[in-house]
Backbone bond lengths (Angstrom), bond angles and torsions (degrees), N, CA, C in turn:
res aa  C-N    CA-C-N  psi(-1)  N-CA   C-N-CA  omega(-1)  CA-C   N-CA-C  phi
1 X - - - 1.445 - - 1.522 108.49 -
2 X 1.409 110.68 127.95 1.309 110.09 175.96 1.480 119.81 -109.32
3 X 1.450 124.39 125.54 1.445 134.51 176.95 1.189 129.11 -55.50
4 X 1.033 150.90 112.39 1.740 153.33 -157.92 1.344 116.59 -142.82
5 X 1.447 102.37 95.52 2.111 107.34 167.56 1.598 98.42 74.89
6 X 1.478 116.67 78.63 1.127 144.00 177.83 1.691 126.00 21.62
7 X 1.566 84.66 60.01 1.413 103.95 -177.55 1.318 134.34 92.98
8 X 1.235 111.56 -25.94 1.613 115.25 173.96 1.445 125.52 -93.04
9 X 1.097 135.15 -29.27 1.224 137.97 170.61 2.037 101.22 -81.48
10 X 1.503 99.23 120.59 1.340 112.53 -170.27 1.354 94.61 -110.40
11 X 1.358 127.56 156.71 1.566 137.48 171.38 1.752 108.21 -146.37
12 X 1.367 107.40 114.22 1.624 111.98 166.14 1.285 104.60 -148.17
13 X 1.274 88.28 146.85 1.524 119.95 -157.84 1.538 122.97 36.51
14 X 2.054 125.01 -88.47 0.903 80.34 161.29 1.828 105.14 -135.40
15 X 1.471 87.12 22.81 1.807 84.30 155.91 1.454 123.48 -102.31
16 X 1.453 91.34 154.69 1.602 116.38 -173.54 1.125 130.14 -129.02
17 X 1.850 110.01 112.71 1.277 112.98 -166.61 1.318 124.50 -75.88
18 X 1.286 150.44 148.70 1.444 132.89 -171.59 1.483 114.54 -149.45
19 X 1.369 128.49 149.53 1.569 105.27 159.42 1.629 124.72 -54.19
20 X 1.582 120.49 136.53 1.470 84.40 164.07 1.288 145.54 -97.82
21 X 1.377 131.53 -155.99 1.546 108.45 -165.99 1.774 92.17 -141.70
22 X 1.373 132.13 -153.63 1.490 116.76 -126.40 1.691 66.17 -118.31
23 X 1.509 136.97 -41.14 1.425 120.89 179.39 1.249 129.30 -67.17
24 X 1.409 126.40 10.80 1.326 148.93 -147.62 1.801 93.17 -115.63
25 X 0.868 117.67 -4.71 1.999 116.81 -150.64 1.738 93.01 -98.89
26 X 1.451 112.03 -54.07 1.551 88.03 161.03 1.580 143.90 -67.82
27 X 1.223 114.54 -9.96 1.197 111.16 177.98 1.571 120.56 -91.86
28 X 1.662 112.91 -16.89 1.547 146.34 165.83 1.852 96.92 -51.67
29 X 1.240 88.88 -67.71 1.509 93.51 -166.49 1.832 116.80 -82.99
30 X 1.710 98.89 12.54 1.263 99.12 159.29 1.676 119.26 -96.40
31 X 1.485 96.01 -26.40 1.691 108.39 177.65 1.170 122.64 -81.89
32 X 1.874 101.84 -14.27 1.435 104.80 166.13 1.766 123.03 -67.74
33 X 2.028 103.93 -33.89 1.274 102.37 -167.55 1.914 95.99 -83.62
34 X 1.488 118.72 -27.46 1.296 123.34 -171.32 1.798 106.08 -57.73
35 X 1.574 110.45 -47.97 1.639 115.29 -168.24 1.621 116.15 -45.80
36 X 1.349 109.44 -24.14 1.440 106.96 -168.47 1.392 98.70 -93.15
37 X 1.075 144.87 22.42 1.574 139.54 164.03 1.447 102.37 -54.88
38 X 1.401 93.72 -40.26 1.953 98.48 -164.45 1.549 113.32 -50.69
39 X 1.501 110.16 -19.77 1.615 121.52 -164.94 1.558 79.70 -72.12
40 X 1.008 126.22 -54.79 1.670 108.88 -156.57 1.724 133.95 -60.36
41 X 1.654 106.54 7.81 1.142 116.34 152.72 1.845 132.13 -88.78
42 X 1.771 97.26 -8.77 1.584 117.91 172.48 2.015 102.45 -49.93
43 X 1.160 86.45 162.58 1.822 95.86 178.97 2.063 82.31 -88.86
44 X 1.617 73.46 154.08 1.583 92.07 -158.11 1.690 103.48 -80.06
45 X 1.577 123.34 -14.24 1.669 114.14 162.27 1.171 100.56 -65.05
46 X 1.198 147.48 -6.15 1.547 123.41 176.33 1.398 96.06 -107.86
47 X 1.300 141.49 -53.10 1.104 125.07 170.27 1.874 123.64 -37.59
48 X 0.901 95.66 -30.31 1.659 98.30 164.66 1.190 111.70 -82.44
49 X 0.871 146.90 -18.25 1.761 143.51 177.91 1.720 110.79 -74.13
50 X 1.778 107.47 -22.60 1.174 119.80 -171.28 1.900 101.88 -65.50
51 X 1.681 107.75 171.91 1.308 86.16 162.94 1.659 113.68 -111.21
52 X 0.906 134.99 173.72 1.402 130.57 -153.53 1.205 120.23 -74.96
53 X 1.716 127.20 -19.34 1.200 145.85 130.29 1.529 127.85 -127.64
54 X 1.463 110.92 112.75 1.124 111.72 -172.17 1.722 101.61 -68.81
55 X 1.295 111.72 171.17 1.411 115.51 -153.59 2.143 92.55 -110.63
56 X 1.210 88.26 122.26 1.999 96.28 175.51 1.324 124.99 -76.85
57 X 1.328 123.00 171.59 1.172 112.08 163.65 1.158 125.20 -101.48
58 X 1.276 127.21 141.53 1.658 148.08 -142.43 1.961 85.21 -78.51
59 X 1.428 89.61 -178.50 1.730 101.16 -158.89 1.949 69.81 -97.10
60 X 1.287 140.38 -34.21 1.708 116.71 -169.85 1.623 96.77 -68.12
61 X 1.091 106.33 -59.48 1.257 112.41 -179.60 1.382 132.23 -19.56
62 X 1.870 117.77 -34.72 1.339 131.16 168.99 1.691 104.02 -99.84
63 X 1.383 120.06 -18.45 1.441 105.93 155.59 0.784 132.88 -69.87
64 X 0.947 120.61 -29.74 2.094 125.06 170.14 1.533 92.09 -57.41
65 X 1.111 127.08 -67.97 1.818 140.96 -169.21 1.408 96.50 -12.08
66 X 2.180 93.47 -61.79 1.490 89.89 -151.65 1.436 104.49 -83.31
67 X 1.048 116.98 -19.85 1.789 118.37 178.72 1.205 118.30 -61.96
68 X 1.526 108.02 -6.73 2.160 114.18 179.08 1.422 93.34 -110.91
69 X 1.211 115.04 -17.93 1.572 118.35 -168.00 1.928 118.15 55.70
70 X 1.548 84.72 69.15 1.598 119.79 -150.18 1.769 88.65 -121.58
71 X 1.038 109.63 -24.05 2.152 109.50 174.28 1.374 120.71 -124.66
72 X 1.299 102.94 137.27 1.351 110.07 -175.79 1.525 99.98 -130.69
73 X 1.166 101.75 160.10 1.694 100.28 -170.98 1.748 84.46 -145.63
74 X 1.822 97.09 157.05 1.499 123.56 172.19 1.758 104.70 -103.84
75 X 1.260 100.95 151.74 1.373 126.72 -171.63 1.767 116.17 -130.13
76 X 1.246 117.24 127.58 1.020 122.66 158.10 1.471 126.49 -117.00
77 X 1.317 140.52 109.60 1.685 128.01 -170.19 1.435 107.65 56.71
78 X 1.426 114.04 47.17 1.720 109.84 -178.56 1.296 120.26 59.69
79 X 1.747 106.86 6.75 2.085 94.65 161.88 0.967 108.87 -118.00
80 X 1.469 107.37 156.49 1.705 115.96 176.29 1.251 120.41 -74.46
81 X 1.084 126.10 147.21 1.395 115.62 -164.30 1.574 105.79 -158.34
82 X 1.828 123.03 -7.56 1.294 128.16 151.22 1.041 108.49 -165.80
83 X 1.240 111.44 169.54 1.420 124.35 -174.13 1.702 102.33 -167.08
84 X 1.475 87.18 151.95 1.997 119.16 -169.59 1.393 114.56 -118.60
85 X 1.205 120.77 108.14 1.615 110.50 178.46 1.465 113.05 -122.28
86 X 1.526 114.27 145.81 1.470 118.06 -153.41 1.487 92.70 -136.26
87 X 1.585 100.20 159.48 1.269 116.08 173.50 1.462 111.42 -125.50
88 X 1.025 132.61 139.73 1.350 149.66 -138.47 1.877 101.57 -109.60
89 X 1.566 126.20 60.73 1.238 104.99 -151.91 1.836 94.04 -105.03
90 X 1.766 113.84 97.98 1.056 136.10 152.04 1.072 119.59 -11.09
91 X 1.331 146.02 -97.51 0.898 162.14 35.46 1.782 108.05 126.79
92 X 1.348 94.08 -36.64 1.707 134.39 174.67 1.250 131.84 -106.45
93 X 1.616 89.09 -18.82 1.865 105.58 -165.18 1.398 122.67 39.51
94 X 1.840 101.23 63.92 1.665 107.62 -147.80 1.923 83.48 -162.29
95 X 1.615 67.51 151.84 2.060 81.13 171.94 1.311 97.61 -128.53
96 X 1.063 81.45 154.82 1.971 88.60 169.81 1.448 120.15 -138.79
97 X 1.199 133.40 125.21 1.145 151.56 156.70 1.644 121.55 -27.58
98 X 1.437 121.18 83.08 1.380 107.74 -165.01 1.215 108.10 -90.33
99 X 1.408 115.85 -44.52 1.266 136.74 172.69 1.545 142.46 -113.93
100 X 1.321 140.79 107.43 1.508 140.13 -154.04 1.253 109.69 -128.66
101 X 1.543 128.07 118.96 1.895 97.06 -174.89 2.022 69.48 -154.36
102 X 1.545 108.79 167.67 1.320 134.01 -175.54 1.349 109.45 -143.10
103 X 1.226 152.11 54.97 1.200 157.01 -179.72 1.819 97.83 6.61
104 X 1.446 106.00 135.27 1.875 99.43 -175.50 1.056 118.76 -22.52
105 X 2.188 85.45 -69.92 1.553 119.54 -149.70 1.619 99.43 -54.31
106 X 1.359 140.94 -14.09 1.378 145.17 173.72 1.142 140.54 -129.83
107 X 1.682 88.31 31.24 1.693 99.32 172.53 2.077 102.79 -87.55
108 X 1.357 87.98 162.94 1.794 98.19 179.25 1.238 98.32 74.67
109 X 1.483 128.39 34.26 1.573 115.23 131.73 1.215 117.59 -134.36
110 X 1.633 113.86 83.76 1.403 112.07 176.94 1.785 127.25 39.89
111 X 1.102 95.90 24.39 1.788 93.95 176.86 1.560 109.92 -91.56
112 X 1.166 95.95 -22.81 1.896 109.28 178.89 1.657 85.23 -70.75
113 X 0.718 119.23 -61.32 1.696 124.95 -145.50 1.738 94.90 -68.96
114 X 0.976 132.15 -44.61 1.700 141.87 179.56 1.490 96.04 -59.97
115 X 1.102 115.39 -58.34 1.305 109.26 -151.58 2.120 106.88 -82.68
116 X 1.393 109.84 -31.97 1.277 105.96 170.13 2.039 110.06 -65.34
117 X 1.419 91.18 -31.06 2.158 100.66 169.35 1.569 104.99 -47.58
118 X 1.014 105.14 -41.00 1.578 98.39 -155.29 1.968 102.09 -81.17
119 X 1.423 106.34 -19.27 1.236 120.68 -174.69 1.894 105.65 -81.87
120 X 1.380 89.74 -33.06 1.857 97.30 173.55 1.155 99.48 -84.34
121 X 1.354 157.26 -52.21 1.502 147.25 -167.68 1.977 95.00 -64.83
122 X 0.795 112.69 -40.20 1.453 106.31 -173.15 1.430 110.80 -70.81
123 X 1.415 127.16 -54.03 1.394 122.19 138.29 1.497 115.73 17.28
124 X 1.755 76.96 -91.66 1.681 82.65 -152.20 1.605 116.74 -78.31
125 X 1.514 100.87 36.89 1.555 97.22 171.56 1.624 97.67 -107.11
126 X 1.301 131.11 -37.10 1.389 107.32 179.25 2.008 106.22 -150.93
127 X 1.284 97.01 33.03 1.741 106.50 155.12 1.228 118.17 -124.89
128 X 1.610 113.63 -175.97 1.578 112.56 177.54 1.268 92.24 -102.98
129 X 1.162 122.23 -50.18 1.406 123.12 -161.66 1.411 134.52 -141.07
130 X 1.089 139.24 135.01 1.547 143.09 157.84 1.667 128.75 -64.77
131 X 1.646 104.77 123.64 1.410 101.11 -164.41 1.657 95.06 -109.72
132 X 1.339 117.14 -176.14 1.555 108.03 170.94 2.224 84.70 176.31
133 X 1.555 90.49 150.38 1.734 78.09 155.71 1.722 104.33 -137.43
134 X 1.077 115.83 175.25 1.512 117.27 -157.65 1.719 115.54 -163.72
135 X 1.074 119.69 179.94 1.796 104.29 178.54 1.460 103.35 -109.96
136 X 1.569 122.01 124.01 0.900 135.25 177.94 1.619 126.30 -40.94
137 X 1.043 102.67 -31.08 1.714 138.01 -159.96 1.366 113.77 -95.27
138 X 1.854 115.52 -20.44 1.497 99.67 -175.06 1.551 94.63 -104.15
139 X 1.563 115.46 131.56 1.642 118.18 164.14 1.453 131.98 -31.32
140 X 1.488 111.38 -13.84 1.660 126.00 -166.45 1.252 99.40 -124.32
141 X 1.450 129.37 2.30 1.649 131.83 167.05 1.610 106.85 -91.62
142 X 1.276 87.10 -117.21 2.042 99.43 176.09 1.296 119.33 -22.10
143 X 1.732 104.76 -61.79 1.118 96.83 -178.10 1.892 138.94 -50.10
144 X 1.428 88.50 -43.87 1.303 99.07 168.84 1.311 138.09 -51.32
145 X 1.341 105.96 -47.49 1.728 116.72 148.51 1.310 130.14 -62.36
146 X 1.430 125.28 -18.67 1.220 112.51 163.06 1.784 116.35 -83.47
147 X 1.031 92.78 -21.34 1.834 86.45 163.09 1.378 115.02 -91.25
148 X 1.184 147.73 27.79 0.848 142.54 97.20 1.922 151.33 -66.40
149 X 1.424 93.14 -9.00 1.591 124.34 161.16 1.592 116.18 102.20
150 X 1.442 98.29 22.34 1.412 107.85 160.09 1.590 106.24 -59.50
151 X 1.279 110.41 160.54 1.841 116.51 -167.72 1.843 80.89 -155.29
152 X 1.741 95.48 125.26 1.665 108.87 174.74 1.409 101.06 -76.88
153 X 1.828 117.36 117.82 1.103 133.31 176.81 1.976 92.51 -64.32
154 X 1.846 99.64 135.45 1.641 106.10 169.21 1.459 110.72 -79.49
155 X 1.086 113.44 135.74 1.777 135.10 -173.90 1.938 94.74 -36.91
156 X 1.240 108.76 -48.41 1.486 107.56 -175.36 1.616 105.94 -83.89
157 X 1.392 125.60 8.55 1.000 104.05 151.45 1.760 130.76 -113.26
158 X 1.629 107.25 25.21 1.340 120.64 -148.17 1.631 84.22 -86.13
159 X 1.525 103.85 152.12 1.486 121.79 166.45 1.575 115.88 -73.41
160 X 1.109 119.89 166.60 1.366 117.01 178.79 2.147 104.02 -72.43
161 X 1.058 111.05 -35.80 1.163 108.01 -178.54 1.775 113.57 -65.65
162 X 1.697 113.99 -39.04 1.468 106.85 162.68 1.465 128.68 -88.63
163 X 0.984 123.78 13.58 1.512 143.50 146.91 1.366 125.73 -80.48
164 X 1.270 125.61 -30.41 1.551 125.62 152.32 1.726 135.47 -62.30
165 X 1.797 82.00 -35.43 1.734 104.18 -171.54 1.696 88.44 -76.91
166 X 1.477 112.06 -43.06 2.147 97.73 178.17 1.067 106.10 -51.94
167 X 1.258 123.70 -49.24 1.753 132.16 -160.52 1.201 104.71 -65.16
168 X 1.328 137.87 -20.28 1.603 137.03 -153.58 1.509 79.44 -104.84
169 X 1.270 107.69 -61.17 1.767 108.16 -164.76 1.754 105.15 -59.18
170 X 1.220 98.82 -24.99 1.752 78.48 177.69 1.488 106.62 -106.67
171 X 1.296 122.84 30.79 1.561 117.64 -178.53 1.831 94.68 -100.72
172 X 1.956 103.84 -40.57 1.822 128.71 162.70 1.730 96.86 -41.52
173 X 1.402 112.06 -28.77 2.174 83.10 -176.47 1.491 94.37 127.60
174 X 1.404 126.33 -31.52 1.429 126.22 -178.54 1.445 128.59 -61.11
175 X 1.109 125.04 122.59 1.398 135.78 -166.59 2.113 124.88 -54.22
176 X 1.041 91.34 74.20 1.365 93.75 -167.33 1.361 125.78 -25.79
177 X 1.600 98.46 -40.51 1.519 106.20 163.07 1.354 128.72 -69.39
178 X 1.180 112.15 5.17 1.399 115.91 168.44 1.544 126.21 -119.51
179 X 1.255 93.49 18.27 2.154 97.29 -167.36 1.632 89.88 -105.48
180 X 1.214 91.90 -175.21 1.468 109.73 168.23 1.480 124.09 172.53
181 X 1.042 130.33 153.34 1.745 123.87 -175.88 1.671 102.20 -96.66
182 X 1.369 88.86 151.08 1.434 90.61 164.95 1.417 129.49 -153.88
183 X 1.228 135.80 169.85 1.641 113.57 -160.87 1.425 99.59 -159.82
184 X 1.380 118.17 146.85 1.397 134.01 -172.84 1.707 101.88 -138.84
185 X 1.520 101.52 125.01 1.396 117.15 178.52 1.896 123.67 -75.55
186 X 1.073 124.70 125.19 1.558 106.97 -165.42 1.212 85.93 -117.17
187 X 0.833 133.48 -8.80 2.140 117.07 -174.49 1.652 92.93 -141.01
C-alpha cells in the first residue's frame, strides 16, 4: 500500500482512493442509483418489504460532503467507480458511515474494502470508533463488516443518535426488521 498527501489518499494496485471534488457528484450519484442492482438477486419477500424507490442524496447534499471533506471516492483508469461518505460525529469521537455504494459493474474487487480502509486509517488518528447502520439480511452488508471487525451494536445498547438514524430510515420505507447498527473500535 502506498501513502499519498499525508495519509489519506491510498493507492493499490490500480485503484485510487481520493477525496472527492465538486465534478465527481454526477458520477457518485450515478453509482449511488447503479449499486442497488445487487438487491435483485435478494429472495423476492424482502424485496417487497423494500420501498419502490428508495430516496438519494441530492447533488447539495454531496457538496456539503466535499466542503467538510466528508467523501472520498475510488478510481479506476481515471473513473469513478465508488465512493464513501462520513460524518464526523465529535461529540462521540466517532465517524459514521452515511453512505457506501460500488457501482455494480465493479463490485467483487476489493474496492469496497479500500475505500472503507481508508475510512479506518483515518479513524484511528483522532476517534475511537466507526459507526454505520446497514441490513442485517443482505450477504454484502453485515457480513462484510463483520469481517472486517465491525460487531452489530444490541438495540438496548443503541445511542440516541443511532436510534433516530433507524427511525428516519424506516420512516424512508426501510425494513426495520432488517437494519441494524454497527460499530468497530479503532483505539
Amino acid at each position: 500500500m502506498k501513502t499519498i498527501e499525508n495519509g489519506v489518499n491510498l493507492q493499490m494496485n490500480t485503484i485510487v482512493v481520493r477525496r472527492a471534488e465538486f465534478e465527481d457528484i454526477t458520477n457518485i450519484n450515478q453509482i449511488e442509483k447503479r449499486a442497488g442492482n445487487a438487491f435483485s438477486s435478494m429472495p423476492m419477500d424482502f424485496l417487497c418489504s423494500l420501498p419502490q424507490e428508495i430516496p438519494l442524496h441530492s447533488y447539495g447534499f454531496y457538496e456539503k460532503k466535499i466542503r467538510s471533506n466528508e467523501l472520498f471516492v475510488a478510481e479506476i483508469e481515471n473513473k469513478v467507480v465508488g465512493f464513501i461518505c462520513i460524518s464526523n460525529i465529535n461529540e462521540e469521537s466517532a465517524i459514521h458511515v452515511s453512505e457506501f455504494a460500488v457501482d455494480y459493474t465493479y463490485q467483487k474487487r476489493r474496492i469496497g474494502f479500500q475505500l472503507i480502509n481508508v475510512v479506518i486509517e483515518l479513524a484511528k488518528k483522532k476517534h475511537k470508533s466507526i459507526t454505520l447502520t446497514t441490513f442485517s439480511n443482505v450477504p454484502w452488508n453485515a457480513p462484510f463488516y463483520e469481517k472486517l471487525g465491525f460487531v452489530t451494536i444490541d438495540k438496548s445498547q443503541l445511542n440516541e443518535r443511532l436510534v433516530l438514524l433507524l427511525a428516519q430510515e424506516s420512516e424512508m420505507g426501510l425494513p426495520k426488521e432488517y437494519r441494524c447498527a454497527m460499530r468497530l473500535w479503532v483505539s
